[in-house]
TIKOLMAR-229337 format. One record per residue: residue number from 0; residue in three letters; chain; x, y, z of N, C-alpha, C in turn. Coordinates in steps of 0.2 Angstrom, whole numbers, plus 5000, padded with zeros to 4 digits. Layout:
REM TIKOLMAR-229337
+-----+------+-------+------+------+------+------+------+------+------+------+------+
:  nr : rest : kette :   nx :   ny :   nz :  cax :  cay :  caz :   cx :   cy :   cz :
+-----+------+-------+------+------+------+------+------+------+------+------+------+
: NUM :  ALA :     A :    X :    Y :    Z :    X :    Y :    Z :    X :    Y :    Z :
...
+-----+------+-------+------+------+------+------+------+------+------+------+------+
END
This chain:
REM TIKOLMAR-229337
+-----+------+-------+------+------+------+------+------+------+------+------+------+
:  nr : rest : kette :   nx :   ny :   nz :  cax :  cay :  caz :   cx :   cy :   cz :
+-----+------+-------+------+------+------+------+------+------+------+------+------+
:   0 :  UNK :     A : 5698 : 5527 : 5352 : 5694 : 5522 : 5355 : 5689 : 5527 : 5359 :
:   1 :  UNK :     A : 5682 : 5525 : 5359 : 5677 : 5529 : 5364 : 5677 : 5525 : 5370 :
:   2 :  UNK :     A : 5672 : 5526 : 5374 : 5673 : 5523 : 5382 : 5674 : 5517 : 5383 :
:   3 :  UNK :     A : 5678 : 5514 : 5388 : 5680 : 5507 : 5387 : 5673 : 5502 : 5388 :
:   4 :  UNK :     A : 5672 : 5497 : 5387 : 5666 : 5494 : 5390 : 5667 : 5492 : 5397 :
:   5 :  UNK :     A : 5660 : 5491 : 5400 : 5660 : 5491 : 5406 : 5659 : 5483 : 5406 :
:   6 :  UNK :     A : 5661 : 5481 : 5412 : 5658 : 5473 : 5415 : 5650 : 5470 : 5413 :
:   7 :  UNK :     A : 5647 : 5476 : 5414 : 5640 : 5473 : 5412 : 5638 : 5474 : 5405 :
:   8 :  UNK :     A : 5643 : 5478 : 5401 : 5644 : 5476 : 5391 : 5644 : 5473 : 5393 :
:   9 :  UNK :     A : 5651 : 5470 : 5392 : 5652 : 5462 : 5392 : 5648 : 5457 : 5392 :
:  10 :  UNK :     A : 5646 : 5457 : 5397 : 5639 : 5451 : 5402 : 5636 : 5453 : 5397 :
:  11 :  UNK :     A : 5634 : 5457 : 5395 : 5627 : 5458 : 5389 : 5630 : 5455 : 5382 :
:  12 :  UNK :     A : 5634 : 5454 : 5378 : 5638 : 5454 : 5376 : 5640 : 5447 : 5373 :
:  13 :  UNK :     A : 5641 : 5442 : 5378 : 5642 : 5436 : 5382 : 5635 : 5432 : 5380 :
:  14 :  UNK :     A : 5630 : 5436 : 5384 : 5622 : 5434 : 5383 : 5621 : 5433 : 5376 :
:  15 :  UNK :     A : 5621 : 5439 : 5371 : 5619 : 5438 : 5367 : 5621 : 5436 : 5361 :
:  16 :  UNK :     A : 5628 : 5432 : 5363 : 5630 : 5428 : 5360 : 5628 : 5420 : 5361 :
:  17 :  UNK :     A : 5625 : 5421 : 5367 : 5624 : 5413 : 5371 : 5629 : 5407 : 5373 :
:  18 :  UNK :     A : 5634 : 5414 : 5376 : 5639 : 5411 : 5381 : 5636 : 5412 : 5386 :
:  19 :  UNK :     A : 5638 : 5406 : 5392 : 5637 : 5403 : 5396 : 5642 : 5405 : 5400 :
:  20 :  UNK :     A : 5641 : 5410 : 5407 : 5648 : 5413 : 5410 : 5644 : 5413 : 5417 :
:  21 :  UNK :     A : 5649 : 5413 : 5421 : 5647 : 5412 : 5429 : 5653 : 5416 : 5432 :
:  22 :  UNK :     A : 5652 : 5423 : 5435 : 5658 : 5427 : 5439 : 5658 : 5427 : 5446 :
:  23 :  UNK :     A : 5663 : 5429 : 5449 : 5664 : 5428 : 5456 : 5668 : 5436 : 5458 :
:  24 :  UNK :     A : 5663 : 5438 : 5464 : 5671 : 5444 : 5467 : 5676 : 5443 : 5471 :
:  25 :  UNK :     A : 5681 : 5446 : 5471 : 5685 : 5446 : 5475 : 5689 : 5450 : 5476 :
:  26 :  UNK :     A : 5692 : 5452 : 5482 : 5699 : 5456 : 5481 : 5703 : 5459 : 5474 :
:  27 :  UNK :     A : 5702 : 5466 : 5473 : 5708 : 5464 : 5468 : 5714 : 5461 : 5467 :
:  28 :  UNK :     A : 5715 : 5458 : 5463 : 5721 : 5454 : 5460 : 5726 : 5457 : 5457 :
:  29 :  UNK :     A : 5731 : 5458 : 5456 : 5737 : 5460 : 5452 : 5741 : 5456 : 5448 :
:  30 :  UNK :     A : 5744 : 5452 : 5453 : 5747 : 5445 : 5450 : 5745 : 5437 : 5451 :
:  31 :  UNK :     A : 5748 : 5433 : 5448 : 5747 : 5427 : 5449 : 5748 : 5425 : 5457 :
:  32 :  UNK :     A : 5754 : 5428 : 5458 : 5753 : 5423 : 5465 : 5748 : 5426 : 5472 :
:  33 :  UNK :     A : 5744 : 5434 : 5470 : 5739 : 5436 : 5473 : 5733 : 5431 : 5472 :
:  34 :  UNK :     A : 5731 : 5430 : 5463 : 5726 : 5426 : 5463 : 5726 : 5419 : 5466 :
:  35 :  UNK :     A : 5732 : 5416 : 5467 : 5732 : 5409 : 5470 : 5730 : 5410 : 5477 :
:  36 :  UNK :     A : 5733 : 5416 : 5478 : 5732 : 5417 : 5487 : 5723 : 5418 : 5488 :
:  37 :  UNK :     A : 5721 : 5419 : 5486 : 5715 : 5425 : 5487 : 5708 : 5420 : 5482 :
:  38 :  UNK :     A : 5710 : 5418 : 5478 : 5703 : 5416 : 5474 : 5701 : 5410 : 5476 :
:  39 :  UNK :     A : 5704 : 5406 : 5479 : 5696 : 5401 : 5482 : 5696 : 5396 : 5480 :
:  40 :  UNK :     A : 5692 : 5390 : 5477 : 5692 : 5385 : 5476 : 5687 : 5386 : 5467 :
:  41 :  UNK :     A : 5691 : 5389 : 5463 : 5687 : 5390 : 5456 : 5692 : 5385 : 5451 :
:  42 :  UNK :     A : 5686 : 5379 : 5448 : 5688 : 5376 : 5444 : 5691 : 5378 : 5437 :
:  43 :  UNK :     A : 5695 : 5375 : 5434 : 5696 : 5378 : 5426 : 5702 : 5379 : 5424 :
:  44 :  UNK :     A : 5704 : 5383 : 5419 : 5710 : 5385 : 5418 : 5713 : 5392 : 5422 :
:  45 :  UNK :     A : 5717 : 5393 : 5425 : 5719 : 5400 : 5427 : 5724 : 5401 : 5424 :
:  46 :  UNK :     A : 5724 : 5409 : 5421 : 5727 : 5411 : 5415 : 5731 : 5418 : 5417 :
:  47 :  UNK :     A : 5739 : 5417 : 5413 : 5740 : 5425 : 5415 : 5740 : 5428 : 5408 :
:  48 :  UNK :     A : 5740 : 5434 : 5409 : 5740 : 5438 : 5400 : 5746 : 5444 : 5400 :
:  49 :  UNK :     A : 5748 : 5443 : 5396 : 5758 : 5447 : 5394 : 5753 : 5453 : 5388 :
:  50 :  UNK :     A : 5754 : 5460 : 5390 : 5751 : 5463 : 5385 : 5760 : 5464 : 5381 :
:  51 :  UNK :     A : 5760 : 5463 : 5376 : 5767 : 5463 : 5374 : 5766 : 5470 : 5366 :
:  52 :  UNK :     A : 5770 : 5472 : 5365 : 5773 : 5475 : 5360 : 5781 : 5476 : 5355 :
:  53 :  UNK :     A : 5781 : 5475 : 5350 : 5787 : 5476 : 5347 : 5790 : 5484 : 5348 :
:  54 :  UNK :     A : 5795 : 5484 : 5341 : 5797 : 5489 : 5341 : 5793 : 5495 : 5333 :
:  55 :  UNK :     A : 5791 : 5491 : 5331 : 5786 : 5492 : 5326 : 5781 : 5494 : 5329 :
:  56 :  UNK :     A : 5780 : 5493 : 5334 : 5772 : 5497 : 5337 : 5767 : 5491 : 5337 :
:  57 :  UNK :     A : 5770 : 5487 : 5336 : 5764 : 5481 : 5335 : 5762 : 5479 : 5343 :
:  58 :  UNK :     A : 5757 : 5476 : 5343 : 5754 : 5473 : 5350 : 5751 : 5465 : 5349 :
:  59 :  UNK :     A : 5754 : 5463 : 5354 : 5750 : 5457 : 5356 : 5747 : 5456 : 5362 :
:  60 :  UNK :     A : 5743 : 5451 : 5362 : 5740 : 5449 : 5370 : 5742 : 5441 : 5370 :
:  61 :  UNK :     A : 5746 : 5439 : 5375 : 5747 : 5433 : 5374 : 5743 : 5431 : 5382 :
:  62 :  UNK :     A : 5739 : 5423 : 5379 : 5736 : 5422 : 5386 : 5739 : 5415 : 5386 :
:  63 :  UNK :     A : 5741 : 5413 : 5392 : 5746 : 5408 : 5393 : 5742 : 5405 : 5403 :
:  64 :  UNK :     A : 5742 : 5398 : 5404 : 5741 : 5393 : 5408 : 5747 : 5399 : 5413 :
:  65 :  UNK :     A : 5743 : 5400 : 5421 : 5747 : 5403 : 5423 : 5752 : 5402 : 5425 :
:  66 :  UNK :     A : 5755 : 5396 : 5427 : 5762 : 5394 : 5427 : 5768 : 5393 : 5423 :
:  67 :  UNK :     A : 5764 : 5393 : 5416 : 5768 : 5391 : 5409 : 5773 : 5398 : 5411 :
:  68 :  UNK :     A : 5780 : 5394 : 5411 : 5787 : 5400 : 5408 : 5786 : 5402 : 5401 :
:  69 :  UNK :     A : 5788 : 5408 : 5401 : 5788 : 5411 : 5395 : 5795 : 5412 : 5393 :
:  70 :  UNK :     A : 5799 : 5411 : 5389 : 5804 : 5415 : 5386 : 5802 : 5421 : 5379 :
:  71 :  UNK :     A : 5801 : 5427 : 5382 : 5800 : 5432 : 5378 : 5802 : 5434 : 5368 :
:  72 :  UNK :     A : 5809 : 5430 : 5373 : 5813 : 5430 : 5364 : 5812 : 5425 : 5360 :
:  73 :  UNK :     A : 5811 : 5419 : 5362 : 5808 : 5415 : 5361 : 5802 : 5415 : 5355 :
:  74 :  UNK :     A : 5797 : 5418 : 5360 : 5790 : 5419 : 5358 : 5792 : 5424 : 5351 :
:  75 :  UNK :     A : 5794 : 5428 : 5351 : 5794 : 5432 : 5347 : 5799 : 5430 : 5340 :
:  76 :  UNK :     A : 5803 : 5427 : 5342 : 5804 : 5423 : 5334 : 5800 : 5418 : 5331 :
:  77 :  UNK :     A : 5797 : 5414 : 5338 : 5790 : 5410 : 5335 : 5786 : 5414 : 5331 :
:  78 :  UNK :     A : 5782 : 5421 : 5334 : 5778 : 5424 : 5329 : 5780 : 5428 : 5325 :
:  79 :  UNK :     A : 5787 : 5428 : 5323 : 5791 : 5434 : 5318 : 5788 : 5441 : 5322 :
:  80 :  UNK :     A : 5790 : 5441 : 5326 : 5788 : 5447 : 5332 : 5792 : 5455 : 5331 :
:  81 :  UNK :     A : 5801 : 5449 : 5330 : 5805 : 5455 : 5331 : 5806 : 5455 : 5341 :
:  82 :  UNK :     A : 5808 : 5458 : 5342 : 5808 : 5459 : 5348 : 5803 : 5462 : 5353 :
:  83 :  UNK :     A : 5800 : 5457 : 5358 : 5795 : 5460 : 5363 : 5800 : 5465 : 5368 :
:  84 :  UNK :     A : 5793 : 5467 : 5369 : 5793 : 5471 : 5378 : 5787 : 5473 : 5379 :
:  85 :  UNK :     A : 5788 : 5474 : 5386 : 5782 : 5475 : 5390 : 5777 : 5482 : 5388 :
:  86 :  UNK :     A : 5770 : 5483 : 5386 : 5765 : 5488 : 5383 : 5765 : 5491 : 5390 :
:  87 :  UNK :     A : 5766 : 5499 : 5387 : 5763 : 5502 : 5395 : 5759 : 5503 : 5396 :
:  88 :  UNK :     A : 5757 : 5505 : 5405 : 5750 : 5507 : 5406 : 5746 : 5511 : 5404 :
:  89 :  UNK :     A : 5750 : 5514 : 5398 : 5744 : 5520 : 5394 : 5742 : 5517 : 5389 :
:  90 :  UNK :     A : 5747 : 5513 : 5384 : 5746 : 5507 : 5379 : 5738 : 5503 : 5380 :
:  91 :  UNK :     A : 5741 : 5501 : 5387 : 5733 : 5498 : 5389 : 5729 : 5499 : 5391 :
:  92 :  UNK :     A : 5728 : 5506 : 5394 : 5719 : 5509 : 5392 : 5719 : 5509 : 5386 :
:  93 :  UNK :     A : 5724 : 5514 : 5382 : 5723 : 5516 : 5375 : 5722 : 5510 : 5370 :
:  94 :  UNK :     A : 5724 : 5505 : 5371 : 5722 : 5498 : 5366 : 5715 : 5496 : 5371 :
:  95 :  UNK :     A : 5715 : 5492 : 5376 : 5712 : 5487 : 5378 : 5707 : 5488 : 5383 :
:  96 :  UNK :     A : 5707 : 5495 : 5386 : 5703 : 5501 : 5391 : 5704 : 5497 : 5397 :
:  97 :  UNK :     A : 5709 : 5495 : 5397 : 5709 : 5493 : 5405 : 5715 : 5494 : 5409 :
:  98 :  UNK :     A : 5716 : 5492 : 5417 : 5723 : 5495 : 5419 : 5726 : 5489 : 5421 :
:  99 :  UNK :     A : 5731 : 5491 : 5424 : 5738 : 5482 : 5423 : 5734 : 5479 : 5431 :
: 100 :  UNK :     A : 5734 : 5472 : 5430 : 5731 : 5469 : 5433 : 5724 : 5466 : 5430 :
: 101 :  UNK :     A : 5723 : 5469 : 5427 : 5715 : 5465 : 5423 : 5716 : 5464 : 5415 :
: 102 :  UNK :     A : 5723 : 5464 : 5412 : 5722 : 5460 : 5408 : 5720 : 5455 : 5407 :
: 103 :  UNK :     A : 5717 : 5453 : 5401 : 5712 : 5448 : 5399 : 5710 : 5447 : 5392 :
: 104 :  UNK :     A : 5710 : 5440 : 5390 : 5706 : 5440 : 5383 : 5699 : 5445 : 5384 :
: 105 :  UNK :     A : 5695 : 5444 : 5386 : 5688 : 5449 : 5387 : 5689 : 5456 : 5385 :
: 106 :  UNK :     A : 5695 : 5458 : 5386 : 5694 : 5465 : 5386 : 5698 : 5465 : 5378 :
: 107 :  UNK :     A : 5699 : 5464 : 5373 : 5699 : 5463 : 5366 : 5692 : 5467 : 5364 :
: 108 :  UNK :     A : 5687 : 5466 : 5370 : 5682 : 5471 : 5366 : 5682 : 5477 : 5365 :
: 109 :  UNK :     A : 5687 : 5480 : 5368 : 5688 : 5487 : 5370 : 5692 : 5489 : 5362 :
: 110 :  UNK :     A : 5693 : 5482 : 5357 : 5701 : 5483 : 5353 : 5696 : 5483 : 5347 :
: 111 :  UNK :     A : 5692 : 5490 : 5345 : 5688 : 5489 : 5340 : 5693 : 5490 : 5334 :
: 112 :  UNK :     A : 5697 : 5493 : 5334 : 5703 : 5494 : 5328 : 5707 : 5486 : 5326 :
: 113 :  UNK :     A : 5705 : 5482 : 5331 : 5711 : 5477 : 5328 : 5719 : 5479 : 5328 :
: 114 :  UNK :     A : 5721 : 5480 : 5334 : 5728 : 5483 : 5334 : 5731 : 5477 : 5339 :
: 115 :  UNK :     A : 5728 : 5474 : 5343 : 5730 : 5469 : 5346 : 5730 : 5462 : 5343 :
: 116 :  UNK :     A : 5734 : 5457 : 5344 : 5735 : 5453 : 5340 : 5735 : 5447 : 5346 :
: 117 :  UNK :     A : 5728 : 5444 : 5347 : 5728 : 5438 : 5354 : 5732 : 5432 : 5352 :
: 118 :  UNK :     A : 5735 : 5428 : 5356 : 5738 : 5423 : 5357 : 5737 : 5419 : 5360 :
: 119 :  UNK :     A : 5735 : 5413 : 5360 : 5733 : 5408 : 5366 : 5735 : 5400 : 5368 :
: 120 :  UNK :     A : 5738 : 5401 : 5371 : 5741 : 5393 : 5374 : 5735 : 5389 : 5372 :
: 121 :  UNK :     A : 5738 : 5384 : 5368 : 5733 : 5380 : 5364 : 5730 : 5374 : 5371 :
: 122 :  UNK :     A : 5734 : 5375 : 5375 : 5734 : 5370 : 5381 : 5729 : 5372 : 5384 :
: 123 :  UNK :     A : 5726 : 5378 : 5385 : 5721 : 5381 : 5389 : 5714 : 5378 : 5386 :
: 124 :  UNK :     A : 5716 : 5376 : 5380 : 5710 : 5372 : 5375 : 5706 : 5365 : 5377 :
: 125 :  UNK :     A : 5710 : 5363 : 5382 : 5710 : 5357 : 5383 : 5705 : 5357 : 5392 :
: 126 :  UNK :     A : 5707 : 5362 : 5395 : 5701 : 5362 : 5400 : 5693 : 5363 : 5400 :
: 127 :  UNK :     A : 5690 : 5363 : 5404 : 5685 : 5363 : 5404 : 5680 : 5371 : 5403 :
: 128 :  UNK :     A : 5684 : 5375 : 5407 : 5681 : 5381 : 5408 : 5688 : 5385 : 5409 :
: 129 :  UNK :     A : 5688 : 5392 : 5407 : 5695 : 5397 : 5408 : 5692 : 5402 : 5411 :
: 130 :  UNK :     A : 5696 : 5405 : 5416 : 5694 : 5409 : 5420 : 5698 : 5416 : 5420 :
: 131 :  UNK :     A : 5694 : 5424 : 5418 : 5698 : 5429 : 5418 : 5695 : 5434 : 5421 :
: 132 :  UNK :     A : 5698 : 5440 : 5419 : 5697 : 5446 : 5422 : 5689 : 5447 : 5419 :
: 133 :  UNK :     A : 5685 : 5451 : 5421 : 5679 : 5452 : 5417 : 5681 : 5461 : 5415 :
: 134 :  UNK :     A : 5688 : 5462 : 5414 : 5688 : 5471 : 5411 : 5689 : 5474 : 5418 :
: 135 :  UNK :     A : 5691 : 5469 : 5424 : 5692 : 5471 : 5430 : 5697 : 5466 : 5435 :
: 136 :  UNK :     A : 5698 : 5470 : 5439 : 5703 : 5464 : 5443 : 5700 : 5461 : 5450 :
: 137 :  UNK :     A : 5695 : 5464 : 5449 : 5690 : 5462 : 5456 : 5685 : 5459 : 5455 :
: 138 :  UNK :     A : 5684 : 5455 : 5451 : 5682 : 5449 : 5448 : 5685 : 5444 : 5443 :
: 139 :  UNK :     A : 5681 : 5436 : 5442 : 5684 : 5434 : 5438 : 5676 : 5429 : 5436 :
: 140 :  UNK :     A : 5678 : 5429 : 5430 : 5675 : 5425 : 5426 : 5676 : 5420 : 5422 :
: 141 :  UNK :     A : 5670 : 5414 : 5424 : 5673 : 5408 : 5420 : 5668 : 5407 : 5414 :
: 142 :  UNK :     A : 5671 : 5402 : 5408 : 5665 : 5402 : 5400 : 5671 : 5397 : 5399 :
: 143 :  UNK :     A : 5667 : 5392 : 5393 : 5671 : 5387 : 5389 : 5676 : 5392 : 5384 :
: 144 :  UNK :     A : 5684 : 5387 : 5382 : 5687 : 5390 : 5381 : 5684 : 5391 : 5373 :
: 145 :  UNK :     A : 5680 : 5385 : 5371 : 5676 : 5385 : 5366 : 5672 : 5391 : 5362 :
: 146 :  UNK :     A : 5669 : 5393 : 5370 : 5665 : 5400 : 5370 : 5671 : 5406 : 5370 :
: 147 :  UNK :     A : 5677 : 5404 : 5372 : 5679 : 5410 : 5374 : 5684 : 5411 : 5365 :
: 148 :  UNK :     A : 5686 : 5407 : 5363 : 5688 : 5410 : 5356 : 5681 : 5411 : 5353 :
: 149 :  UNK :     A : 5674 : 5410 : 5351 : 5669 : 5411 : 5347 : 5668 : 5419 : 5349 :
: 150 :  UNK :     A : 5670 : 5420 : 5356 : 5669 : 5428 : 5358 : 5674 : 5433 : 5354 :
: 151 :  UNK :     A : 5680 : 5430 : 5355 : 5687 : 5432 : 5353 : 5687 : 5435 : 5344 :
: 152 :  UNK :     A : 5682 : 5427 : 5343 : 5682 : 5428 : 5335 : 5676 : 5435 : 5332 :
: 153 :  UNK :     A : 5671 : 5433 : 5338 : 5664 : 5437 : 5336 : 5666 : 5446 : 5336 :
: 154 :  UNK :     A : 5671 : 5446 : 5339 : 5675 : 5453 : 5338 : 5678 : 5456 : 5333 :
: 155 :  UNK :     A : 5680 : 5450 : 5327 : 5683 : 5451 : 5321 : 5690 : 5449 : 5322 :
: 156 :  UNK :     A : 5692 : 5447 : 5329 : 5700 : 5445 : 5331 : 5702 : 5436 : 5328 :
: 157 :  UNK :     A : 5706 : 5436 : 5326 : 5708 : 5429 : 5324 : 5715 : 5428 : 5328 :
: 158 :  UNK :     A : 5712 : 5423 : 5334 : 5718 : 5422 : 5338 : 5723 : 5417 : 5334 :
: 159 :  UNK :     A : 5729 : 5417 : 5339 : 5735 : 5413 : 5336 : 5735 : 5409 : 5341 :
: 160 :  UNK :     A : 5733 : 5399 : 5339 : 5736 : 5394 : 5344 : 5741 : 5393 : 5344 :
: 161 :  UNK :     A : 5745 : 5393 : 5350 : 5753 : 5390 : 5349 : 5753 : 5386 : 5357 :
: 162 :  UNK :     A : 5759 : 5381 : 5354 : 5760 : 5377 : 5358 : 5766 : 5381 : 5363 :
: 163 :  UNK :     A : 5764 : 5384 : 5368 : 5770 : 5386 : 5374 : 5773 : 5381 : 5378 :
: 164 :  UNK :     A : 5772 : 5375 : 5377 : 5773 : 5373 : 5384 : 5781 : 5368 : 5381 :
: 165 :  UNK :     A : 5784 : 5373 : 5376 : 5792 : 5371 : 5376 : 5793 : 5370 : 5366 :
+-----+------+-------+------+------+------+------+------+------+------+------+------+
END
């Protein structure tokens, strides 16, 4: 991978796709319950994202409602996975150019290989607007979820809808 893209690729990126995106700063973020503390009154979906890998080396990004429970083992016989665990922090510059805390669907831009495999709560489908990392954790950004698979796809990535919620 060459240099990872920046927040403002992105936004360019976004634009000349004719998404529709509105960002906001803040503190950085880490986990869910930092962002519930700290991010303010932003309508839409908030999302967390599992960068996942098997034992074959394979990767996913699963972006899941952020309170939806996960069972790991679960998931991963859902997708013929095999067995998950957690990608490390080199995994995910090396895949996704970014560090733990700001992962995000967005930053699939950085995955020009297709080595990442996005996964998305099909229930997130259903809001009005999804709110993520912009390739940072000191922002977030919101776009229709609409827009946000068109982006996902305009990458060449074919996400997977699955129903998480049991």
């Amino acid at each position: 991978m060459g240099e990872p893209a920046t927040p403002q690729q992105l936004f360019a990126r976004l634009d000349q796709l004719g998404i529709a995106h509105r960002s906001v700063e803040h503190p950085p973020l880490r986990t869910v319950e930092e962002a519930k503390a700290l991010r303010g009154e932003l309508p839409g979906a908030h999302i967390k994202n599992l960068f996942l890998r098997n034992k074959r080396e394979e990767m996913w990004l699963v972006v899941a409602l952020e309170d939806r429970p996960i069972d790991l083992k679960a998931l991963a016989q859902k997708l013929d996975a095999g067995r998950f665990s957690f990608g490390s922090p080199e995994r995910l510059m090396r895949h996704l150019g970014i560090l733990p805390g700001a992962v995000s669907p967005l930053a699939l831009i950085n995955d020009a290989e297709h080595k990442v495999r996005p996964v998305i709560d099909r229930e997130i489908l259903a809001y009005p607007l999804v709110n993520a990392h912009p390739l940072r954790n000191t922002q977030t950004t919101a776009l229709g979820p609409a827009d946000l698979l068109r982006f996902i796809e305009s990458l060449g990535h074919h996400p997977t809808l699955i129903d998480l919620g049991g």
